[in-house]
HTML snippet that shows the backbone in 3Dmol.js (N, CA, C, O; Angstrom):
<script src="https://3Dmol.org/build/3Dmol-min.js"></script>
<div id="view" style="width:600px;height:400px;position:relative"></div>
<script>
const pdb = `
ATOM      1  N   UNK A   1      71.824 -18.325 -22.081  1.00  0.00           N
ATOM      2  CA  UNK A   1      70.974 -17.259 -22.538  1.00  0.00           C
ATOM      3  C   UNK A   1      71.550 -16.731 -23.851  1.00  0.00           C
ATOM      4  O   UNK A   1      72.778 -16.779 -23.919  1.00  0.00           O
ATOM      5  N   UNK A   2      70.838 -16.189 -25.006  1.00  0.00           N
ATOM      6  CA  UNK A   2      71.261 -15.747 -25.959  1.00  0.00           C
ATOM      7  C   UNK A   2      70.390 -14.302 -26.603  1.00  0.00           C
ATOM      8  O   UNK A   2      69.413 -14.518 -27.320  1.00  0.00           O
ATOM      9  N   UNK A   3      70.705 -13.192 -26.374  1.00  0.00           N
ATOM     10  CA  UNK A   3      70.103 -12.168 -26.940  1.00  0.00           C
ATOM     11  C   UNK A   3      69.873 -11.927 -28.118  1.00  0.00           C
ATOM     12  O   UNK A   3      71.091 -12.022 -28.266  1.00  0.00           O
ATOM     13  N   UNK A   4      69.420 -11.651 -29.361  1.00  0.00           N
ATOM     14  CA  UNK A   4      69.366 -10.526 -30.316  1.00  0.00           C
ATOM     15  C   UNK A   4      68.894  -9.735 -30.093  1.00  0.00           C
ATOM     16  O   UNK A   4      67.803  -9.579 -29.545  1.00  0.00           O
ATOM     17  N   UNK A   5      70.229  -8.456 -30.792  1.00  0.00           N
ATOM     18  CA  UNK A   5      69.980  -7.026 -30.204  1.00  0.00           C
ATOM     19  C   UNK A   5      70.252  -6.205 -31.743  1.00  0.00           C
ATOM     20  O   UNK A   5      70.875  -6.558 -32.745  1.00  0.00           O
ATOM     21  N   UNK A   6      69.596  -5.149 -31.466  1.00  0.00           N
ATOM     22  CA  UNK A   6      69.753  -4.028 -32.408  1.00  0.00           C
ATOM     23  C   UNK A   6      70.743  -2.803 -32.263  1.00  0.00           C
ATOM     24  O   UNK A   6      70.038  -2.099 -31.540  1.00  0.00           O
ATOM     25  N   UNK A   7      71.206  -2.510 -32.341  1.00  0.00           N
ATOM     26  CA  UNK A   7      72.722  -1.638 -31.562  1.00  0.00           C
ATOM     27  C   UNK A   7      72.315  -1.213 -33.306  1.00  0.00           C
ATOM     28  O   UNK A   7      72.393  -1.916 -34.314  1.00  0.00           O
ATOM     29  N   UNK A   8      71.887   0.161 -33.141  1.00  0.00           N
ATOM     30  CA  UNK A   8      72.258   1.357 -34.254  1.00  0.00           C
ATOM     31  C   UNK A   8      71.780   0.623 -35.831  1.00  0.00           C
ATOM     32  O   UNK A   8      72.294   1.005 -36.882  1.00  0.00           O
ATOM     33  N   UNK A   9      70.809  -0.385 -35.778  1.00  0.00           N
ATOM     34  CA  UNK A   9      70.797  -0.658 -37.217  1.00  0.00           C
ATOM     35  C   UNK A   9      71.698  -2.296 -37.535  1.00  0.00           C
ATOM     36  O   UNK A   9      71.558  -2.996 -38.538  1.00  0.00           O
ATOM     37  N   UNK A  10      72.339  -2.492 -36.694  1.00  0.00           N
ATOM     38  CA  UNK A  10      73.061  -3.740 -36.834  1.00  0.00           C
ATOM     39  C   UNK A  10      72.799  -4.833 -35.587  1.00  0.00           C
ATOM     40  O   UNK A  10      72.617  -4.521 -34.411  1.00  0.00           O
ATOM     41  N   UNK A  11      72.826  -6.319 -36.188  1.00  0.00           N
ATOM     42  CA  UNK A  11      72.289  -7.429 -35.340  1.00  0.00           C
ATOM     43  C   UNK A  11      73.210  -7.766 -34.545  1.00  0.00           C
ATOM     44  O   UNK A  11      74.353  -7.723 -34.999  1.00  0.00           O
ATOM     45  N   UNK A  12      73.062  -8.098 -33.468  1.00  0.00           N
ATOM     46  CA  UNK A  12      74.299  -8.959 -32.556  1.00  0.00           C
ATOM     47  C   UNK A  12      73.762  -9.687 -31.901  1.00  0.00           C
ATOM     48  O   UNK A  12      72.762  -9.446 -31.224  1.00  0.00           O
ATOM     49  N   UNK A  13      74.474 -10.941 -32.015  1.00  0.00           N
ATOM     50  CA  UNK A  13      74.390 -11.978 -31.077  1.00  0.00           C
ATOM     51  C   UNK A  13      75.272 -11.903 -29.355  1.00  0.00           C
ATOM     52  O   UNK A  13      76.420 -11.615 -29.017  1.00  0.00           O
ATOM     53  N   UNK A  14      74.263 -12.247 -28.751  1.00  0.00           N
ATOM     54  CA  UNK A  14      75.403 -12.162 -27.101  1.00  0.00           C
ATOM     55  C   UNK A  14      74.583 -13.261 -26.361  1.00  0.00           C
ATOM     56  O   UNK A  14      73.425 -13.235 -25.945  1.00  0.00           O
ATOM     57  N   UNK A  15      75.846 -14.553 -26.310  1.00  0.00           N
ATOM     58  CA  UNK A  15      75.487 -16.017 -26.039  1.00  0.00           C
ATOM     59  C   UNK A  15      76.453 -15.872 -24.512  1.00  0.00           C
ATOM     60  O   UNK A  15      77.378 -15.187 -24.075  1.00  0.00           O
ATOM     61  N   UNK A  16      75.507 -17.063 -24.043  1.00  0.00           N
ATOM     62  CA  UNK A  16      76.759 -17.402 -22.774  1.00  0.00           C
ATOM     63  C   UNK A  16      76.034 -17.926 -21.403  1.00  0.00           C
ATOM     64  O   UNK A  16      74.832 -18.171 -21.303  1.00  0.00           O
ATOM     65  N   UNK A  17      76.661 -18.003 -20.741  1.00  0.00           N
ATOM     66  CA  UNK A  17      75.406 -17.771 -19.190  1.00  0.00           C
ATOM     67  C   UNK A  17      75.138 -16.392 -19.436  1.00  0.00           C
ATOM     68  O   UNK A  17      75.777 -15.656 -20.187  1.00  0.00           O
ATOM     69  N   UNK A  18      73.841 -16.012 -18.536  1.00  0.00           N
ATOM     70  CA  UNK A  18      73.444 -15.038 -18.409  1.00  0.00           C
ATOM     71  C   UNK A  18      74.398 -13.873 -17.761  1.00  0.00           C
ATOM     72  O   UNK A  18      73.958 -12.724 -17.808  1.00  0.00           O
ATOM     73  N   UNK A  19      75.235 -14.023 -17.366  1.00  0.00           N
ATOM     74  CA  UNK A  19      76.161 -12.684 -16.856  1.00  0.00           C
ATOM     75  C   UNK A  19      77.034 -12.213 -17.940  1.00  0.00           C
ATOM     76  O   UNK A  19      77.088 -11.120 -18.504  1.00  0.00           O
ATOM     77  N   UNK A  20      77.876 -13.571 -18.136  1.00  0.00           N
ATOM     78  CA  UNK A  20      78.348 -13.404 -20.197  1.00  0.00           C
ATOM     79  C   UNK A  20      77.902 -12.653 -20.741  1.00  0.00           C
ATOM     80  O   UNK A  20      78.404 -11.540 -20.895  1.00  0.00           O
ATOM     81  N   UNK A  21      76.424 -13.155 -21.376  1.00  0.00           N
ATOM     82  CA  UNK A  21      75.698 -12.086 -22.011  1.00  0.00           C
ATOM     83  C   UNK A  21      75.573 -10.925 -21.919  1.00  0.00           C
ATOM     84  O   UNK A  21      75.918 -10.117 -22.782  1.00  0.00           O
ATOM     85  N   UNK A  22      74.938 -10.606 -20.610  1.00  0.00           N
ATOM     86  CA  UNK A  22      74.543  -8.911 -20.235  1.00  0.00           C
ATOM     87  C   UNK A  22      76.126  -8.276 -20.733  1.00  0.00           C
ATOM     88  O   UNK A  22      76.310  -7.429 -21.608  1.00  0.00           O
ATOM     89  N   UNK A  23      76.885  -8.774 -20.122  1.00  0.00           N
ATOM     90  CA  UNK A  23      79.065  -8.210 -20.267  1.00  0.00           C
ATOM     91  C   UNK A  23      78.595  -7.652 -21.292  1.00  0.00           C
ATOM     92  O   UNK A  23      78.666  -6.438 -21.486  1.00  0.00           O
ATOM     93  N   UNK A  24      78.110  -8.396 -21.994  1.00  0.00           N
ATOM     94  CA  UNK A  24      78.441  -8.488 -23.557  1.00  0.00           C
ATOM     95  C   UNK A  24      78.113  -7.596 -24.367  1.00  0.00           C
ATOM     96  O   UNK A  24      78.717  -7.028 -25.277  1.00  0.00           O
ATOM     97  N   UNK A  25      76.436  -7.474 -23.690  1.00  0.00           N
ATOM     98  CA  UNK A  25      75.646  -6.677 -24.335  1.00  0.00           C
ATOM     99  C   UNK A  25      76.103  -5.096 -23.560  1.00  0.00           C
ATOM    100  O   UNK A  25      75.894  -4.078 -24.219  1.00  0.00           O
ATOM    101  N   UNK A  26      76.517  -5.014 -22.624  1.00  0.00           N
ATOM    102  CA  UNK A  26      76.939  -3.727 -22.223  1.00  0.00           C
ATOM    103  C   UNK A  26      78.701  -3.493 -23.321  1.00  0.00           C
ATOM    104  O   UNK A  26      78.833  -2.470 -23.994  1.00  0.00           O
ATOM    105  N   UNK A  27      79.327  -4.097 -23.307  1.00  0.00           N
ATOM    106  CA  UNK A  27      80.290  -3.580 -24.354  1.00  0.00           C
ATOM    107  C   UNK A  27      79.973  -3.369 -25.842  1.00  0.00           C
ATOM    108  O   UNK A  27      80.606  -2.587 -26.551  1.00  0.00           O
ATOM    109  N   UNK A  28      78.849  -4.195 -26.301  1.00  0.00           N
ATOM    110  CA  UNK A  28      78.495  -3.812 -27.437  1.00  0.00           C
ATOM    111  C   UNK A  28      77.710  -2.421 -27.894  1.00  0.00           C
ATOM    112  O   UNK A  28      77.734  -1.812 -28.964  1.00  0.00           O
ATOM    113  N   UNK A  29      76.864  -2.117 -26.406  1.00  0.00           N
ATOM    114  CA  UNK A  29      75.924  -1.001 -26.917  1.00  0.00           C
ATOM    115  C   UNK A  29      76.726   0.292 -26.204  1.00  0.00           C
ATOM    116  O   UNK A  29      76.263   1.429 -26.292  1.00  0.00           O
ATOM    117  N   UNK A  30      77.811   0.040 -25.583  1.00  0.00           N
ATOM    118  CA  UNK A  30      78.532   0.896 -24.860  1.00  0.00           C
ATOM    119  C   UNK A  30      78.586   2.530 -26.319  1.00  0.00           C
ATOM    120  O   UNK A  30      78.788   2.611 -27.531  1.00  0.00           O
ATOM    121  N   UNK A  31      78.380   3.156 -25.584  1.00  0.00           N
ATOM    122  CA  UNK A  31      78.395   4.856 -26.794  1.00  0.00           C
ATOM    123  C   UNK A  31      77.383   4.834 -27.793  1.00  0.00           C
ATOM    124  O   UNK A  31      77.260   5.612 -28.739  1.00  0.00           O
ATOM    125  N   UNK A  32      76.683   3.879 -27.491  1.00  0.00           N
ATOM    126  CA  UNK A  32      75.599   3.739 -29.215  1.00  0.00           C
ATOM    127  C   UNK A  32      74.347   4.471 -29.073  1.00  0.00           C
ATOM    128  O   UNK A  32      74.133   4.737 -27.891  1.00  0.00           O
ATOM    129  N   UNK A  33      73.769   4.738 -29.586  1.00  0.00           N
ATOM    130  CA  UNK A  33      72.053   5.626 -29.699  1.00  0.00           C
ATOM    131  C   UNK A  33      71.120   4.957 -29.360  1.00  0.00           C
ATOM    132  O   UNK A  33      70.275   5.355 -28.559  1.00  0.00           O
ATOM    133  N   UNK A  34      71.110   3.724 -29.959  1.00  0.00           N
ATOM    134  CA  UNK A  34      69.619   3.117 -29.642  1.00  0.00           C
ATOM    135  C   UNK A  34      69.801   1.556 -29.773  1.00  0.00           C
ATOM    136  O   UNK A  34      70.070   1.011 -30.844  1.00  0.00           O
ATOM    137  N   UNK A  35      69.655   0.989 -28.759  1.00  0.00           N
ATOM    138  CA  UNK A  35      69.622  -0.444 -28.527  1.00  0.00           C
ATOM    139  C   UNK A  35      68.024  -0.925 -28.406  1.00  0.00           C
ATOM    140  O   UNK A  35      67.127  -0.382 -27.760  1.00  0.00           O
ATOM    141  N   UNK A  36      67.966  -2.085 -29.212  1.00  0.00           N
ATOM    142  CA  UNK A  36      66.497  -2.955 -29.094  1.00  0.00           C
ATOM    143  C   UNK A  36      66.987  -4.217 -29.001  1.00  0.00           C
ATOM    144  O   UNK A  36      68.019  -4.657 -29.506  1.00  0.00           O
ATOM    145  N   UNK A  37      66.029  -4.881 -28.193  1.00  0.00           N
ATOM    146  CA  UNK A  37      65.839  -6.384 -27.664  1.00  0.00           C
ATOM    147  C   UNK A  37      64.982  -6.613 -28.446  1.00  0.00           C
ATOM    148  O   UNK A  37      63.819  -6.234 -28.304  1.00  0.00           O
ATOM    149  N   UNK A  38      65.655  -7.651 -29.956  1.00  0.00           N
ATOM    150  CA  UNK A  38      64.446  -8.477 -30.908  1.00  0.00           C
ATOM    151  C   UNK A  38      63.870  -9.824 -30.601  1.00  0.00           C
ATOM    152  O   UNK A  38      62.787 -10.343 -30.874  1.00  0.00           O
ATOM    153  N   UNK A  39      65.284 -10.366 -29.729  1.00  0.00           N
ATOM    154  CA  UNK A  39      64.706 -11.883 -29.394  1.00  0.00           C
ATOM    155  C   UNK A  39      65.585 -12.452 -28.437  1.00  0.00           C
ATOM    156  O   UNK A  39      66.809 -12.471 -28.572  1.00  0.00           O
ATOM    157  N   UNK A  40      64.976 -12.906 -27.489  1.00  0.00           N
ATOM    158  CA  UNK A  40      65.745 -13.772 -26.227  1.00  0.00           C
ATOM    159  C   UNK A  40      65.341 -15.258 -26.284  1.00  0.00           C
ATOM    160  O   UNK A  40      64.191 -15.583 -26.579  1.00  0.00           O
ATOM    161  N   UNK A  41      66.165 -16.027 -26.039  1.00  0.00           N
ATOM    162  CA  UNK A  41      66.323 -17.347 -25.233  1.00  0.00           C
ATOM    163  C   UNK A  41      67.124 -17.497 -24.002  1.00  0.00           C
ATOM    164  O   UNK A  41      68.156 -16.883 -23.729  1.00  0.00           O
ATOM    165  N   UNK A  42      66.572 -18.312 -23.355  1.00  0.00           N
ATOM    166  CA  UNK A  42      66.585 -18.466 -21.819  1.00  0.00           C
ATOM    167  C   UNK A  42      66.908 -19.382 -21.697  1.00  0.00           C
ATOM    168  O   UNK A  42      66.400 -20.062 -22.588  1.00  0.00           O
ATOM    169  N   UNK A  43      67.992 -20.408 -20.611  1.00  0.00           N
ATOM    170  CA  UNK A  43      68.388 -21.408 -20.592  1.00  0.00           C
ATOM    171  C   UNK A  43      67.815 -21.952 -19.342  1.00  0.00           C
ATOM    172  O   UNK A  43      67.686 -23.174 -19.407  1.00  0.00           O
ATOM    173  N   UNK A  44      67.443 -21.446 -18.262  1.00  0.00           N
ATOM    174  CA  UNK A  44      66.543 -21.905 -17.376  1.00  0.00           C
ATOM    175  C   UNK A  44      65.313 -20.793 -16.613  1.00  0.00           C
ATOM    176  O   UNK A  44      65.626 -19.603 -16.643  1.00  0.00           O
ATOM    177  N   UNK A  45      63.958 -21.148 -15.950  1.00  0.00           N
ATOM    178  CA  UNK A  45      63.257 -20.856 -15.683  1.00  0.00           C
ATOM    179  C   UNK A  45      63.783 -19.495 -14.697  1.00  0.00           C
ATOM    180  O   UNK A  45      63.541 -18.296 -14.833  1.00  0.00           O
ATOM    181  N   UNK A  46      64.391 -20.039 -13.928  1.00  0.00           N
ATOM    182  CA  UNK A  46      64.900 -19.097 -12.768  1.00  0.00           C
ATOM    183  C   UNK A  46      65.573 -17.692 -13.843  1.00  0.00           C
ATOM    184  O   UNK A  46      64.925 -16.655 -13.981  1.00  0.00           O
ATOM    185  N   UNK A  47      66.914 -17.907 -14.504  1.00  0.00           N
ATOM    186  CA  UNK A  47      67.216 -16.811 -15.459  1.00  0.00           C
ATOM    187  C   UNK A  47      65.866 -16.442 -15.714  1.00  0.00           C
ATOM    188  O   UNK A  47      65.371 -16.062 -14.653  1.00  0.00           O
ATOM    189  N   UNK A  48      64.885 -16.373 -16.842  1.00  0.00           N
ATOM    190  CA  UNK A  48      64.013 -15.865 -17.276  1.00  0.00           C
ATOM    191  C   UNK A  48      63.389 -15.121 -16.302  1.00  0.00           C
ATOM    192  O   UNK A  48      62.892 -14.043 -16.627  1.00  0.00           O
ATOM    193  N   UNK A  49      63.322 -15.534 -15.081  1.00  0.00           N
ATOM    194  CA  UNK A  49      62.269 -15.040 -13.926  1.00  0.00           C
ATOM    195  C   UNK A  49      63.185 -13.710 -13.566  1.00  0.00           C
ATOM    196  O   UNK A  49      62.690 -12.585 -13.629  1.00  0.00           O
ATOM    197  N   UNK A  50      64.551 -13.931 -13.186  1.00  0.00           N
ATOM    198  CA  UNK A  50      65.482 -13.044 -12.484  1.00  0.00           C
ATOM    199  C   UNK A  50      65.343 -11.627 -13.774  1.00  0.00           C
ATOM    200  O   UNK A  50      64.856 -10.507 -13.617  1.00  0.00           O
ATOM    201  N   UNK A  51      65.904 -12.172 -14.868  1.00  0.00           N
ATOM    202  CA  UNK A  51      66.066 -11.153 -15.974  1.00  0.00           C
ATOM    203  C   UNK A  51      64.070 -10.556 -16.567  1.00  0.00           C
ATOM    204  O   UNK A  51      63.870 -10.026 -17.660  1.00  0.00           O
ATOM    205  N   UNK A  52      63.464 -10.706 -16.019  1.00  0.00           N
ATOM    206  CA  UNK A  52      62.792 -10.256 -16.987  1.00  0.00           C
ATOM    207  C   UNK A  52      62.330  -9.612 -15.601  1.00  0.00           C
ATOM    208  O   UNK A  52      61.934  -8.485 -15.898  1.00  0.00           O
ATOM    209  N   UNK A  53      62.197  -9.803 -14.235  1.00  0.00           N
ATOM    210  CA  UNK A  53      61.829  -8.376 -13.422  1.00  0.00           C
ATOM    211  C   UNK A  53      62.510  -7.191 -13.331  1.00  0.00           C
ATOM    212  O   UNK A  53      62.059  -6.058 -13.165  1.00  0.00           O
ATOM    213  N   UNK A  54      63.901  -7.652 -13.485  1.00  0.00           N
ATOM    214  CA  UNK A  54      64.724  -6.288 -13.680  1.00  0.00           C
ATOM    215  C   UNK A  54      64.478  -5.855 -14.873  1.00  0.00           C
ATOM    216  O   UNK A  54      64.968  -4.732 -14.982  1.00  0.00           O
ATOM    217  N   UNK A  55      63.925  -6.212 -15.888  1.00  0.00           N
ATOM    218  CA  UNK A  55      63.170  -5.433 -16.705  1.00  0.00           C
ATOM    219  C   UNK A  55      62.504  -4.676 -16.509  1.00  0.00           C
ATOM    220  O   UNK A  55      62.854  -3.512 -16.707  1.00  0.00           O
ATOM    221  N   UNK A  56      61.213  -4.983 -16.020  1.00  0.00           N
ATOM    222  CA  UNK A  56      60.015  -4.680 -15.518  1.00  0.00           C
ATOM    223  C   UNK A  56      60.914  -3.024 -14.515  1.00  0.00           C
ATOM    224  O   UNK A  56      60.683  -1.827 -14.683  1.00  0.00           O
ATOM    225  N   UNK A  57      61.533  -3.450 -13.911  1.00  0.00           N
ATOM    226  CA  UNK A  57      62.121  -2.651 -12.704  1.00  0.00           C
ATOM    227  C   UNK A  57      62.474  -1.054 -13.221  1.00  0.00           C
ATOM    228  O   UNK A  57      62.218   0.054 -12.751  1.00  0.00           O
ATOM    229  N   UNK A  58      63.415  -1.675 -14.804  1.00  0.00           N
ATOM    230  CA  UNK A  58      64.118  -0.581 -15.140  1.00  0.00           C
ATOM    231  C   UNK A  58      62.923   0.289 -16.646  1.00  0.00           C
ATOM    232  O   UNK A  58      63.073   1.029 -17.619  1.00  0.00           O
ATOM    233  N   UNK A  59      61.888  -0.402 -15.977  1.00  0.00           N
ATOM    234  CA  UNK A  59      61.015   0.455 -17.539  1.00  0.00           C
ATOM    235  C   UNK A  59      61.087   0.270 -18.604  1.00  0.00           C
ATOM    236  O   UNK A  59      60.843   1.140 -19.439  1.00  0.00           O
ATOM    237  N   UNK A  60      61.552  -1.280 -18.972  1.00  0.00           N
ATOM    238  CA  UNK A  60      61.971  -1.397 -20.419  1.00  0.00           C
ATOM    239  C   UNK A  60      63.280  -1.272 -20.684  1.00  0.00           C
ATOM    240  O   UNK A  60      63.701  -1.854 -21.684  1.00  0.00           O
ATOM    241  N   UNK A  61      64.091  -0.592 -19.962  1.00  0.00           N
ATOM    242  CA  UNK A  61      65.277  -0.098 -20.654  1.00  0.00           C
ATOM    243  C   UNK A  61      66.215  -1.245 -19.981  1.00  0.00           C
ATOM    244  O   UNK A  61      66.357  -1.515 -18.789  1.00  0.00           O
ATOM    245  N   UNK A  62      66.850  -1.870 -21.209  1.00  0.00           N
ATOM    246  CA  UNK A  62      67.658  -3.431 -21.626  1.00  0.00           C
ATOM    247  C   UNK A  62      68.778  -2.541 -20.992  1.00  0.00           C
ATOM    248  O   UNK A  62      68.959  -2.712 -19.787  1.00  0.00           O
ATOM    249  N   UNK A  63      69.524  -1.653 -21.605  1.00  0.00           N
ATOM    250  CA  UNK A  63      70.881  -1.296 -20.758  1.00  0.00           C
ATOM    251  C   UNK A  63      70.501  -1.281 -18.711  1.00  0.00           C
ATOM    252  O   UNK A  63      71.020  -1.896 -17.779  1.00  0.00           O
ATOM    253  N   UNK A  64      69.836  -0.676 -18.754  1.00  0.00           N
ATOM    254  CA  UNK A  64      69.533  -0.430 -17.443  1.00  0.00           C
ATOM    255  C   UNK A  64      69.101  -1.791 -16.623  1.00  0.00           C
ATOM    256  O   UNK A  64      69.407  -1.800 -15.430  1.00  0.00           O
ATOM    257  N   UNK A  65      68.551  -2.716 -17.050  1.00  0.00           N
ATOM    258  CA  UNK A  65      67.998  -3.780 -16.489  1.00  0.00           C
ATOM    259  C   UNK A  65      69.689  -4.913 -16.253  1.00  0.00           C
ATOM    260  O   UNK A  65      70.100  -5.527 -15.269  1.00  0.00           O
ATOM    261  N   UNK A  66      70.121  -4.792 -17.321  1.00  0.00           N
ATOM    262  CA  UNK A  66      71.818  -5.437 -17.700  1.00  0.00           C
ATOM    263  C   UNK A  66      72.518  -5.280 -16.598  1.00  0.00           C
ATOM    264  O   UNK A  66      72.960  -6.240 -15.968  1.00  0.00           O
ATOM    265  N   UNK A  67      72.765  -3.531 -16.109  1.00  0.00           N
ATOM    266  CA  UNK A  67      73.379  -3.135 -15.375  1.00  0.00           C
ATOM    267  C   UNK A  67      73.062  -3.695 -13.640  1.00  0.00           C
ATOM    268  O   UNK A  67      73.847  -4.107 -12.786  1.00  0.00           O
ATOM    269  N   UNK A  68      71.463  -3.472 -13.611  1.00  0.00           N
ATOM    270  CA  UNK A  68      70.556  -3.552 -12.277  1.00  0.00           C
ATOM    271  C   UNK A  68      71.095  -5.221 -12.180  1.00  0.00           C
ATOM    272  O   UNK A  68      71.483  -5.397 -11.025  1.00  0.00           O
ATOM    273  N   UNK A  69      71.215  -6.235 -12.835  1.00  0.00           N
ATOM    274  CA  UNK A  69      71.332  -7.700 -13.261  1.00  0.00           C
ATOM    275  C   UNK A  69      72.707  -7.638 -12.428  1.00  0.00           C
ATOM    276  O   UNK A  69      72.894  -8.157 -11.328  1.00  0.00           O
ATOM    277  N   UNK A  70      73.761  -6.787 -13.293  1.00  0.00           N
ATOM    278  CA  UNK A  70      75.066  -7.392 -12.651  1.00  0.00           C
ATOM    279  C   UNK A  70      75.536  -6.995 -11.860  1.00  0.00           C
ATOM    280  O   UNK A  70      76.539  -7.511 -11.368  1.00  0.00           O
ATOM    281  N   UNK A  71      74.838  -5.612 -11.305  1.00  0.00           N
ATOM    282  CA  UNK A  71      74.514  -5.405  -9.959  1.00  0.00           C
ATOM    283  C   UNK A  71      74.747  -6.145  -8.634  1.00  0.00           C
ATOM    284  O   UNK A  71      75.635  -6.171  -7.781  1.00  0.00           O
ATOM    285  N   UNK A  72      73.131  -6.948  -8.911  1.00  0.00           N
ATOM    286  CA  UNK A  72      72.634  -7.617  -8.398  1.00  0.00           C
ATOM    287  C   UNK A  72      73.735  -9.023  -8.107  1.00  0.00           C
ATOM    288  O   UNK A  72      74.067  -9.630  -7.090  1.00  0.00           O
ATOM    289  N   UNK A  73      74.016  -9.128  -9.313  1.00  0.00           N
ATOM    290  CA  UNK A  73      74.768 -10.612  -9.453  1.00  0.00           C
ATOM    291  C   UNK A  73      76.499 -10.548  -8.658  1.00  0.00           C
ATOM    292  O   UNK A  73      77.075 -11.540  -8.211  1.00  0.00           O
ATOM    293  N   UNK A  74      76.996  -9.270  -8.655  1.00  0.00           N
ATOM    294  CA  UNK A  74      78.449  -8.879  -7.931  1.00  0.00           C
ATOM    295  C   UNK A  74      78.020  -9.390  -6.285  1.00  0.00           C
ATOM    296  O   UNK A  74      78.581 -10.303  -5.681  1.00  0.00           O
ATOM    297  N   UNK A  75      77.025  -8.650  -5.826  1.00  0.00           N
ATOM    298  CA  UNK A  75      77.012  -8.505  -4.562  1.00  0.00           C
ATOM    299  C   UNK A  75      76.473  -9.657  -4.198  1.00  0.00           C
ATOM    300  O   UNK A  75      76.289  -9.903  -3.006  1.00  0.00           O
TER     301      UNK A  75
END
`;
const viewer = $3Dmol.createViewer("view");
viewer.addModel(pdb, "pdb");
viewer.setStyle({}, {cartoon: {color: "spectrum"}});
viewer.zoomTo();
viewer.render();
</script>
């Protein structure tokens, strides 16, 4: 999976399996104002399916869906 994200005005990349990523994207936007999701790739069907209801779940909100994800993924 590979995100581009907006963290405050600046681009970041967060590659990896999908748990990688989310890590990733939670240390990057960790204290920041405003995070946007510009563009995702998905490395298999199932990821896409898993990550994009916890979307749906958390209202849009990418930190919150990240979190609900690795959540999900610990237990």
């Amino acid at each position: 999976m590979r995100l581009l994200i907006d963290v405050d005005g600046e681009k970041h990349w967060c590659a990896g399996n999908i748990v990688k990523a989310l890590k990733e994207l939670l240390e990057i936007a960790k204290n920041k104002s405003s995070v946007r999701l510009l563009t995702i790739f998905y490395d298999n069907i199932k990821e896409k399916r898993r990550f994009k209801r916890e979307l749906r779940k958390a209202k849009g909100d990418l930190l919150q869906a990240a979190r609900n994800y690795l959540n999900w993924y610990n237990i």
